[in-house]
C-alpha positions as CSV (number, residue, x, y, z in Angstrom):
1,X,15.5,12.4,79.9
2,X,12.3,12.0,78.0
3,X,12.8,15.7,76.2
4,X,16.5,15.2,75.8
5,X,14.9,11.5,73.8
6,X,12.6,13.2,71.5
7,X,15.3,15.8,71.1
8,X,17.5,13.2,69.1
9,X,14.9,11.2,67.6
10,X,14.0,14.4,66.2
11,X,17.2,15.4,64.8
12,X,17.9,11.4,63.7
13,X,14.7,11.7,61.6
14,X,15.5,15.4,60.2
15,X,19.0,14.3,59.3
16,X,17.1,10.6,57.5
17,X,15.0,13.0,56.0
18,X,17.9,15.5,54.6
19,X,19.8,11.9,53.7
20,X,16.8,10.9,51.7
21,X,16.6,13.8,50.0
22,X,19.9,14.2,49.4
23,X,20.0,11.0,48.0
24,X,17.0,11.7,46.0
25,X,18.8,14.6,44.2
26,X,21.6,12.4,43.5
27,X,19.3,9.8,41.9
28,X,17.8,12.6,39.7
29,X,20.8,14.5,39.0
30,X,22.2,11.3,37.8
31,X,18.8,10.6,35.5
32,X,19.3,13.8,34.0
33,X,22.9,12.8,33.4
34,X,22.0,9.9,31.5
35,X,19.5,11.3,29.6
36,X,21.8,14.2,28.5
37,X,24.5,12.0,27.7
38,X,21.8,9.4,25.8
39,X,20.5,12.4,23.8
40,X,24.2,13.6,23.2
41,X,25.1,10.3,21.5
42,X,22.0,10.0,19.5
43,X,22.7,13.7,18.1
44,X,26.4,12.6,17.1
45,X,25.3,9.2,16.1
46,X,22.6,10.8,13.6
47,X,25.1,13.6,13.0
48,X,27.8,11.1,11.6
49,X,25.4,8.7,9.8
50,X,24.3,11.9,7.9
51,X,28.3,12.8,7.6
52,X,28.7,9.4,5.8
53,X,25.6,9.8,3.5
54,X,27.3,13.3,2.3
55,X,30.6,11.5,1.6
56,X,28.7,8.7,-0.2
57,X,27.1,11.3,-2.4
58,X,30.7,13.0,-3.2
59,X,30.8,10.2,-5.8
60,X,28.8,12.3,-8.0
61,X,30.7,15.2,-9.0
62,X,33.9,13.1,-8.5
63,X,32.8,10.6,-11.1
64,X,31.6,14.2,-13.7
65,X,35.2,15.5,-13.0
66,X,36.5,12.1,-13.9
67,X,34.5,12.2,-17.1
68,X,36.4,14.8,-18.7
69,X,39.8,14.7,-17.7
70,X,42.5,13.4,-20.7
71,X,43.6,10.7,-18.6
72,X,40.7,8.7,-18.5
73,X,41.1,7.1,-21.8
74,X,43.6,5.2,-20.6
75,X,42.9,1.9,-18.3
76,X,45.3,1.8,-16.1
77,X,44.7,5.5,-15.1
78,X,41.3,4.4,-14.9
79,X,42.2,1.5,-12.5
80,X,44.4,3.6,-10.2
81,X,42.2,6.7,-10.4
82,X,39.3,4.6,-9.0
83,X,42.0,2.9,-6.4
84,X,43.1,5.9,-4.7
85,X,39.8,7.9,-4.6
86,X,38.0,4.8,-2.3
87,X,40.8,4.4,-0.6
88,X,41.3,8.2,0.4
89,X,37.4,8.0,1.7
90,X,38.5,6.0,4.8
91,X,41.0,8.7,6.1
92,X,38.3,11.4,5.3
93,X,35.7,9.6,7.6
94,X,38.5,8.9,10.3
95,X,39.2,13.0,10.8
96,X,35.5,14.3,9.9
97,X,33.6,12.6,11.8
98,X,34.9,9.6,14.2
99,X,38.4,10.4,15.4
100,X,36.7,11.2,18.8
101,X,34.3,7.7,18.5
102,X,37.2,5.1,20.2
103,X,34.4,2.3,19.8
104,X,34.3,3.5,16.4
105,X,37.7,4.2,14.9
106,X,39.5,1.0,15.8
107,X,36.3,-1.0,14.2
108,X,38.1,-2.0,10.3
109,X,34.4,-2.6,9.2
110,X,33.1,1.0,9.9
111,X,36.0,2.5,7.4
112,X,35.2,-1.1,4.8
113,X,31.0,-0.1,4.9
114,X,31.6,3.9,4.5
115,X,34.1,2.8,1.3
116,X,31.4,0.1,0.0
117,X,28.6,3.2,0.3
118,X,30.7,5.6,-1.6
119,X,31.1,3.1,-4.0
120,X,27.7,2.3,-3.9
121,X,26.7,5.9,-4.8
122,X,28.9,5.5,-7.9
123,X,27.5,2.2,-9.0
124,X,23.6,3.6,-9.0
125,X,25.0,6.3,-11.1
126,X,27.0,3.8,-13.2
127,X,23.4,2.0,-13.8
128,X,21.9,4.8,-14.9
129,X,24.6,5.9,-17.0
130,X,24.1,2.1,-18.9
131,X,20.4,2.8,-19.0
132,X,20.5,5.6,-20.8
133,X,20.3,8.3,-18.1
134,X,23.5,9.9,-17.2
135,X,26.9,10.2,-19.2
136,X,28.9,10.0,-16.3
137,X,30.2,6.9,-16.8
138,X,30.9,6.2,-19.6
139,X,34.5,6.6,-19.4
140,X,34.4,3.9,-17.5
141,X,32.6,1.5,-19.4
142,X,34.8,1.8,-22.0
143,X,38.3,1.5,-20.2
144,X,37.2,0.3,-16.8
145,X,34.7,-2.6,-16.8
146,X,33.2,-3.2,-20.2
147,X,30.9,-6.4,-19.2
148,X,29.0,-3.9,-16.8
149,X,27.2,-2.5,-20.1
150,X,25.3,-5.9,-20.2
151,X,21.5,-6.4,-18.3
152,X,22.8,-8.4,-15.7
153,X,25.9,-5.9,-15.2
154,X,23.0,-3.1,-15.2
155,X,21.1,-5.0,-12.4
156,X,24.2,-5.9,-10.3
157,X,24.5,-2.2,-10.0
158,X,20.9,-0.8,-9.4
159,X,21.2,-3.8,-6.0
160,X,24.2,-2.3,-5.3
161,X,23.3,1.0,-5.4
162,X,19.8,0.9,-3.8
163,X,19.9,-2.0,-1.4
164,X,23.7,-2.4,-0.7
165,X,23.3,1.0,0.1
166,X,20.4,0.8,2.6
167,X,22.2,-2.1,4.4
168,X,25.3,-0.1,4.4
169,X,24.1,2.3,6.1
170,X,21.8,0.5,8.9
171,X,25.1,-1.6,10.2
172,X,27.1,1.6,10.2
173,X,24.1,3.2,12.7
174,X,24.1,-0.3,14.4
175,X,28.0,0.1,15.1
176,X,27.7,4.0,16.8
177,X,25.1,2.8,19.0
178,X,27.4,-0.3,20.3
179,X,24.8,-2.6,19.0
180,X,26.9,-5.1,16.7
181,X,26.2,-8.2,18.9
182,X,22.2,-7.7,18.6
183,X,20.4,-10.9,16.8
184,X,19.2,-8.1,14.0
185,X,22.9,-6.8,13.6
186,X,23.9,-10.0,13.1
187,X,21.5,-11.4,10.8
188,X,21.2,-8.5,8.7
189,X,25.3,-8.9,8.2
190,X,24.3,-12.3,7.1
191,X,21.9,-11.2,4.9
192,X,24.4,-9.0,2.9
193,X,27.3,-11.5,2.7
194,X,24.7,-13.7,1.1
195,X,24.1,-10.9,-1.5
196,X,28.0,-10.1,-2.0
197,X,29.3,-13.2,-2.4
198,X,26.7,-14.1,-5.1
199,X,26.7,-10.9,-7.0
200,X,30.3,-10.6,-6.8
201,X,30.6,-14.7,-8.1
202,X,28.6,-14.2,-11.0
203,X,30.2,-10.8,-11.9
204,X,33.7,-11.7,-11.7
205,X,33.1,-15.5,-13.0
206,X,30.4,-14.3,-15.7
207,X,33.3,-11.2,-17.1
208,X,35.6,-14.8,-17.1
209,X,33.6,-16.8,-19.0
210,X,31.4,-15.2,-21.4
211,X,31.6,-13.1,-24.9
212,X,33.1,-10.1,-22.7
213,X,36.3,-12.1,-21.3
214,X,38.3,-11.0,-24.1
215,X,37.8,-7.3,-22.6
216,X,39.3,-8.1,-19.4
217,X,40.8,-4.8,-18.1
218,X,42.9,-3.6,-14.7
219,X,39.9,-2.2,-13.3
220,X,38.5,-5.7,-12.8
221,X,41.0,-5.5,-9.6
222,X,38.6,-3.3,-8.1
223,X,36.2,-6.6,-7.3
224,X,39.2,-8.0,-5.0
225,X,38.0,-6.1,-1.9
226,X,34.5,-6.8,-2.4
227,X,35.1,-10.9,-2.6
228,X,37.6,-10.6,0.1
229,X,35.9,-8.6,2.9
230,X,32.4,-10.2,2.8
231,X,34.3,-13.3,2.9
232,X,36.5,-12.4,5.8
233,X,33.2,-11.2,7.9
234,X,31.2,-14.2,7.3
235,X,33.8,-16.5,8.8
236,X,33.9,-13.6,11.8
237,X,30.4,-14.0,12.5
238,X,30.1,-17.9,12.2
239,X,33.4,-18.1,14.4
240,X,31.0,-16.1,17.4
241,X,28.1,-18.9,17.0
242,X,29.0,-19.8,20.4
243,X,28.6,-16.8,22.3
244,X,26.0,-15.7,20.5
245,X,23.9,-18.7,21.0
246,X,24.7,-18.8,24.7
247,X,23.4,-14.9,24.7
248,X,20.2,-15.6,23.5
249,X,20.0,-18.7,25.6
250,X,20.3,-16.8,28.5
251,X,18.1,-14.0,27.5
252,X,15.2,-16.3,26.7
253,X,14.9,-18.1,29.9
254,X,10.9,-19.1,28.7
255,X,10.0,-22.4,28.0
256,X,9.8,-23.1,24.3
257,X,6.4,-24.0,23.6
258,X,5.1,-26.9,20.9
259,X,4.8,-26.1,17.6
260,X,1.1,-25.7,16.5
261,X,-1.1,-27.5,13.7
262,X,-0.3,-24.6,11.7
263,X,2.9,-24.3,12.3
264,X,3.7,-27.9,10.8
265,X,1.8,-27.2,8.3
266,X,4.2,-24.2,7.4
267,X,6.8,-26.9,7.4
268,X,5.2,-29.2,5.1
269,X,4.8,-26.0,2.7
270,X,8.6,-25.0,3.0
271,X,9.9,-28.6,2.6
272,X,7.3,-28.9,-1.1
273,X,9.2,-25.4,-2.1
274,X,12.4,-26.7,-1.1
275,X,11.8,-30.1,-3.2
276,X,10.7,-28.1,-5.9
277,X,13.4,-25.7,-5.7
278,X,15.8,-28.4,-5.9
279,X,14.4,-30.2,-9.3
280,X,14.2,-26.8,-11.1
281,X,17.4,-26.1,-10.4
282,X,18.6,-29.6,-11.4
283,X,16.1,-28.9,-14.6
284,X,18.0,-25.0,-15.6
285,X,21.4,-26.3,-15.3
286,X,21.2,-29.1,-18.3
287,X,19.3,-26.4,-20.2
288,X,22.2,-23.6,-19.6
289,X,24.6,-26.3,-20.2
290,X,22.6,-27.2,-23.4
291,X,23.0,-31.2,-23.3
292,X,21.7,-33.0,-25.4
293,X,18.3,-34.8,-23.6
294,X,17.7,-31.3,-23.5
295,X,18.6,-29.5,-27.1
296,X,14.8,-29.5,-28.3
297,X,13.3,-28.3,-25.2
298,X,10.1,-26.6,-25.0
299,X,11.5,-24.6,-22.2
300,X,14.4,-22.1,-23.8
301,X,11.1,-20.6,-25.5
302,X,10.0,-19.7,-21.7
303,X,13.6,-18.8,-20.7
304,X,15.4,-17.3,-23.8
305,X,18.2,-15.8,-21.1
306,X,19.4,-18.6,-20.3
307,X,21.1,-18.6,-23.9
308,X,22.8,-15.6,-23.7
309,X,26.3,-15.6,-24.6
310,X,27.1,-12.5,-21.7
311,X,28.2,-15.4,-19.1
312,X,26.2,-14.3,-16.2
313,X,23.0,-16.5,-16.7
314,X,25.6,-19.6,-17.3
315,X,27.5,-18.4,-13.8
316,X,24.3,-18.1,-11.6
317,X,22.4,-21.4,-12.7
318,X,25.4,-22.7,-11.9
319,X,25.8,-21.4,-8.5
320,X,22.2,-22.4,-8.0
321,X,23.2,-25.7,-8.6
322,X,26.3,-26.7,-6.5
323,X,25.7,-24.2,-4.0
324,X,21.8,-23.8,-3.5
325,X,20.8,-27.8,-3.5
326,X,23.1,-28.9,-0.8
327,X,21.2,-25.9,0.9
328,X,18.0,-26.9,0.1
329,X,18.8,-30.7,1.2
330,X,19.6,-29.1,3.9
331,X,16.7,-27.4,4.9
332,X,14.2,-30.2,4.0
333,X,16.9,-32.5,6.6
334,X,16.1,-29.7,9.2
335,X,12.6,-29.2,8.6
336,X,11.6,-33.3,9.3
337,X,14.3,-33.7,12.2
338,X,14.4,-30.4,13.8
339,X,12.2,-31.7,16.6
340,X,14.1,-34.6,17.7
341,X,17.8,-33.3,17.5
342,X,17.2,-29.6,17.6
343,X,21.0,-28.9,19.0
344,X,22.3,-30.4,15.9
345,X,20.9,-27.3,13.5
346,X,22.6,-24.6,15.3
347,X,23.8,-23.0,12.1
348,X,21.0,-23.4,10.3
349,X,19.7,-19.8,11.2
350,X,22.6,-18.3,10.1
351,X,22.8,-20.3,6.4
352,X,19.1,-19.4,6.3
353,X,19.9,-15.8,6.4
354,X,22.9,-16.0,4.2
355,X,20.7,-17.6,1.7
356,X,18.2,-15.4,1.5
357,X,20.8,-12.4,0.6
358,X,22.0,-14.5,-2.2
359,X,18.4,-15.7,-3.7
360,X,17.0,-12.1,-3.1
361,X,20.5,-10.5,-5.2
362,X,20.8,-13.4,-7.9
363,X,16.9,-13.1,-8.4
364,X,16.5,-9.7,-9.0
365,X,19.5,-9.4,-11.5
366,X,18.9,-12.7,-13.2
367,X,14.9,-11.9,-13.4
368,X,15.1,-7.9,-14.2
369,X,17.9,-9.3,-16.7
370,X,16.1,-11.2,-18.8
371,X,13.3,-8.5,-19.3
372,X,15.3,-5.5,-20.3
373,X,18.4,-5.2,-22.4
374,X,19.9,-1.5,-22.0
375,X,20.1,0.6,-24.7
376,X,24.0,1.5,-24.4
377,X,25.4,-1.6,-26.2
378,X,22.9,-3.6,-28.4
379,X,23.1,-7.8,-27.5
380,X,22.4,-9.7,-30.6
381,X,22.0,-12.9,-28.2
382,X,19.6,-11.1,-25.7
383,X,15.9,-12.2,-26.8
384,X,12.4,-11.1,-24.5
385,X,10.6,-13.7,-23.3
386,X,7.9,-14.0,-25.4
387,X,4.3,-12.6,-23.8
388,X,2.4,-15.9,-24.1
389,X,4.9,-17.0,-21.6
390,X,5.6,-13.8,-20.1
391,X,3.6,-14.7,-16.7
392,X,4.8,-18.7,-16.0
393,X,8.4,-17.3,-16.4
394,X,8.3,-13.9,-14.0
395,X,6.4,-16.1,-11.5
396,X,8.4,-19.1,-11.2
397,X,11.3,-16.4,-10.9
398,X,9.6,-14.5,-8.3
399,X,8.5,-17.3,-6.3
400,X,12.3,-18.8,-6.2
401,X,13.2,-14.9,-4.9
402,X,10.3,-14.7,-2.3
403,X,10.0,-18.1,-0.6
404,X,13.3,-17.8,0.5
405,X,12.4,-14.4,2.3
406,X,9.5,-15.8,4.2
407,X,11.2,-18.9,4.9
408,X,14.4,-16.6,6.9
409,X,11.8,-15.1,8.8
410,X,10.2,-18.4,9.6
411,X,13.1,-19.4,10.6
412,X,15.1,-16.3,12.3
413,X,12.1,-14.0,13.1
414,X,11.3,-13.1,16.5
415,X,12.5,-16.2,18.9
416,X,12.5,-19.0,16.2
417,X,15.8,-18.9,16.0
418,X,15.5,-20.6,19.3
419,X,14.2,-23.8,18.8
420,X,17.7,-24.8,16.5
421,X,19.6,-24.0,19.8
């Protein structure tokens, strides 16, 4: 009985053992599974991100060819030239490199952002062809959109080109890899709606308004999709608020901790920008709208731009007026009663991100404007700051393009976003 015991105990425990080892195999086949498939989808994530940076670059020869065909003297062939070559980019992405990707292919954005690179591509080149460095374009400037030969229609481009482009192509990676509901996915959208919408105000309404509004041709049509979709995809993101917020909530289970001495002492520095920010802007706008308390002011000798007749320095002090002080009245609301109503501010994070898009964009064309005029059309009512004041007027510029930066990672970096939720 004893032997005939040990006999099955000993087969129970070999057949446990075979089990476990069985099971062990499993486990490890499965690992090596995963890790196959996880380096499979990297390799055709980076393999499609590099796809859409060679269509992107296709603008190049496209726009040469362009230059010498007959037909480009003429602006409507212009307009509908330029129309059907974006448009044809979003097929081409569709059956080169994503018609297998069904995460992918049904997402409207991926086919908007690979179009708004491409485009992107063409509006660096554009730039340089206004600087001086290309020929490329200048077809276009002459039957497309004349206004763009202007400094602040040069610096709209180099943004577009150089960081439109970058952010392009980040939220394109962050769409292969399935990670458009991530806090940096989503901020970083933010981020670039806040540029669009203020680049694309002040190019549109500045074309309107100023000394080039007379030159209005069909290729100005070509700006509808870049005020519409940025538009469309803000309201998307601020519609999932909600479910975002609950996210982090439940991901972020820690206790929030009291802010430090320091850390209200970052406050009290914010909410002195902010005031500040508010009064200058109040100050630029009766100087850009030349009243009269203001027609012998000392200042249009520090900002000679804000004269000139092209439209856009009129358009963006303008903007930074009705749109950028109810923000900043905002902020400084937020910043003293954050801590005893924090639930209240749960969109602050997101208009904090949006406006630092639009102060980073409106900065660096308005600033880089007014210290180079390009040498493709000569501006009579362009005039360089003069160098005595050379060094108050770049760094009151550059501070009201900064602070705003610091301030949205203040605000939205790491888990800060937290304490508005």
């Amino acid at each position: 009985m004893n032997r005939s015991k040990k006999k099955k105990s000993q087969t129970s425990d070999g057949s446990l053992t075979q089990t476990n080892t069985q099971a062990t195999a499993k486990d490890n086949i499965s690992i090596e599974n995963k890790i196959m498939k996880q380096s499979i989808e990297q390799e055709s994530t980076v393999r499609i991100l590099f796809g859409v940076i060679a269509v992107s670059f296709l603008s190049v020869p496209i726009c040469y060819m362009l230059s010498y065909m007959k037909e480009m003297k003429n602006s409507l062939n212009v307009f509908l030239y330029s129309a059907v070559i974006c448009i044809s980019v979003a097929p081409l992405t569709y059956f080169l490199l994503i018609k297998h990707l069904l995460h992918v292919k049904k997402e409207i954005y991926f086919y908007v952002f690979t179009i708004f690179s491409f485009t992107a591509i063409a509006d660096l080149l554009l730039a340089l062809t206004i600087d001086g460095y290309s020929s490329a374009f200048h077809f276009y400037l002459e039957q497309g959109e004349v206004y763009l030969k202007t400094s602040h229609g040069l610096y709209i481009n180099y943004w577009d080109g150089t960081v439109h482009y970058l952010l392009y192509l980040i939220m394109l990676y962050c769409m292969l890899k399935q990670k458009t509901k991530t806090k940096f996915f989503r901020f970083l959208s933010l981020f670039w709606c806040g540029s669009m919408i203020n680049s694309l105000i002040v190019l549109v309404g500045g074309a309107a308004v100023g000394r080039y509004g007379s030159h209005i041709k069909p290729s100005c049509l070509l700006n509808v999709p870049y005020m519409m979709f940025p538009l469309i995809f803000l309201v998307r993101q601020f519609r999932t608020r909600t479910t975002f917020i609950q996210q982090q909530i439940k991901g972020n289970r820690k206790p929030l901790r009291q802010k430090s001495f320091i850390s209200h002492l970052l406050d009290i520095g914010f909410i002195i920008y902010m005031l500040f920010a508010l009064i200058f802007a109040i100050f630029r706008v009766l100087h850009v709208l030349k009243t009269p308390m203001m027609k012998n002011s000392f200042y249009y000798e520090y900002e000679p731009y804000i004269l000139n007749e092209s439209g856009f320095p009129l358009v963006q002090i303008l903007i930074y007026a009705f749109y950028f002080i109810p923000y900043y009245y905002s902020a400084i609301n937020v910043l003293i009663f954050n801590d005893q109503e924090s639930t209240k501010f749960e969109w602050f994070p997101d208009l904090t991100m949006v406006h630092a898009g639009a102060a980073a964009q409106a900065q660096f064309s308005y600033l880089f404007s007014s210290l180079h005029n390009p040498p493709l059309v000569s501006d009579s009512t362009w005039s360089a700051i003069p160098s005595d004041n050379w060094f108050i007027t770049v760094g009151l510029n550059s501070i009201l393009a900064i602070v705003p930066q610091f301030f949205a990672f203040r605000v939205c970096g790491g888990h800060r976003d937290r304490d508005f939720y």
